[in-house]
Structure formats: C-alpha cells, structure tokens
N, C-alpha and C positions, 0 to 999 in steps of 0.2 A: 665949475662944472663937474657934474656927478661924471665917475666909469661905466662906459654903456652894459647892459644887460648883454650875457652873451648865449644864443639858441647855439646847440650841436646838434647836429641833425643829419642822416644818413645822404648823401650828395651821390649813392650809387642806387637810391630805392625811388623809380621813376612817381610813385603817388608823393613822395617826399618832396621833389623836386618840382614837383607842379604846387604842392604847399608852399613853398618855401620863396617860391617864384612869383606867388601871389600875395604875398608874406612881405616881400622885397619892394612892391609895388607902393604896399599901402605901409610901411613901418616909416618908424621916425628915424632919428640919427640912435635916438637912446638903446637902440637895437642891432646887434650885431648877428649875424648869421653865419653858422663856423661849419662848415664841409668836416665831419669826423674823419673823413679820407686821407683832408689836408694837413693834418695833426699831426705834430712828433710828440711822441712819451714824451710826459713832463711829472711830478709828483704831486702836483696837483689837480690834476686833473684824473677824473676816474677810467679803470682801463677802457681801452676802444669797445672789446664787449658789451661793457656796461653802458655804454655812451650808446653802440647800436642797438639795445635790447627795450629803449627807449630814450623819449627825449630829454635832454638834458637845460636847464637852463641858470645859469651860473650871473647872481646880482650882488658884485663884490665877492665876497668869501663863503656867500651861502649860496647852495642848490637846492633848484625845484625840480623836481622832478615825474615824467609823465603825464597825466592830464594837464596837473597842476602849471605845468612849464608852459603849455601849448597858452591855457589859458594867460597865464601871464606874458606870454611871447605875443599876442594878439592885443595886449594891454596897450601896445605902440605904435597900436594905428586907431585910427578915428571911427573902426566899427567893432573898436572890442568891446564896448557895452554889452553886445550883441552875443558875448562869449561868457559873460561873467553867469548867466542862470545854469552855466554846468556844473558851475562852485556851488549852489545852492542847496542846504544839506537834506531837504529830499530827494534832490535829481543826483547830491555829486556820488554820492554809494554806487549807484546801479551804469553813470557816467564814466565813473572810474573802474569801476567793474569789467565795460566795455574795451575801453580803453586799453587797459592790460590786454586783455583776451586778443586784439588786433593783432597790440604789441608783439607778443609770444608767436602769434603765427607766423606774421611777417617774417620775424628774426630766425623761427626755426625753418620756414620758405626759401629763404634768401640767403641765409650760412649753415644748411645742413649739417655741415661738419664740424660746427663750433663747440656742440653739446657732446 
C-alpha cells in the first residue's frame, strides 16, 4: 500500500474549515488532512508561513503546491473529475492567477503581522 497524500491546510481560517470539512466528507483514505496549527517544526516540512501562505500538498517526497495541491487534494474523492478543467492550460493561468491573489489576501487578513 502506497503513503497517503498529505493536504496542510490553515485549521484557524473558518472558509478553510468548511473546505476541509467537506473535503473530509467525500476523500478516500489515500488522503490525509493536516491542521498546520497541529505541526511541530520538522526539516522537512516547509516553515508554517509558507505552509499558511498557501496550500500545501505533500505525495511522498514531492510537493504541490496552491491551486495545483487543492486540485490534486480533490483527486480523492469521486467528484474530482469535476476539478481537473482548472489544470487546463487555457483556464490554469488565469485559475492560478486567482488563486494566488485569494491566497495573499487571506494570509495578509488573517496574520497582519507576519510581513
């Protein structure tokens, strides 16, 4: 048996939690969902900032990260078909474009004092 995919995901950003919670619902086992909260420093893993600045998504030794992660964290339930046309290289530019831009808000919203 493969090592499941692991999502880090903000566990203190309430739109996070209703993702995450709906996420929990429909994901298979191959999918782990990790509270950035719950974390101790490790050397592998990238600092918490970075982890809150977006999402993170760790399959074995390699990360995805941001859209790319969401889309792949949705890969684990049975309506992520339904996710894959944001990888699509017309839509993913302008997709990922968005994405960021949320990202950044949220995180300068939510830890003012981090930057």
């Amino acid at each position: 048996m493969t090592e499941p995919d692991i999502l880090y995901y903000d566990g203190d950003c309430a739109l996070c939690q209703r993702e995450m919670a709906h996420l929990a619902r429909l994901k298979s086992d191959q999918l782990v969902l990790q509270n950035i909260h719950d974390l101790e420093p490790a050397a592998d893993i990238p600092s918490r900032e970075s982890l809150l600045k977006s999402l993170h998504l760790r399959r074995g030794g390699a990360w995805t990260v941001g859209l790319d992660a969401n889309i792949a964290a949705w890969q684990h339930t049975r309506i992520g078909v339904f996710w894959r046309w944001l990888s699509w290289p017309i839509v993913k530019p302008a997709a990922s474009w968005l994405y960021q831009q949320w990202a950044q808000r949220r995180f300068a919203k939510r830890y003012p004092t981090s930057e």
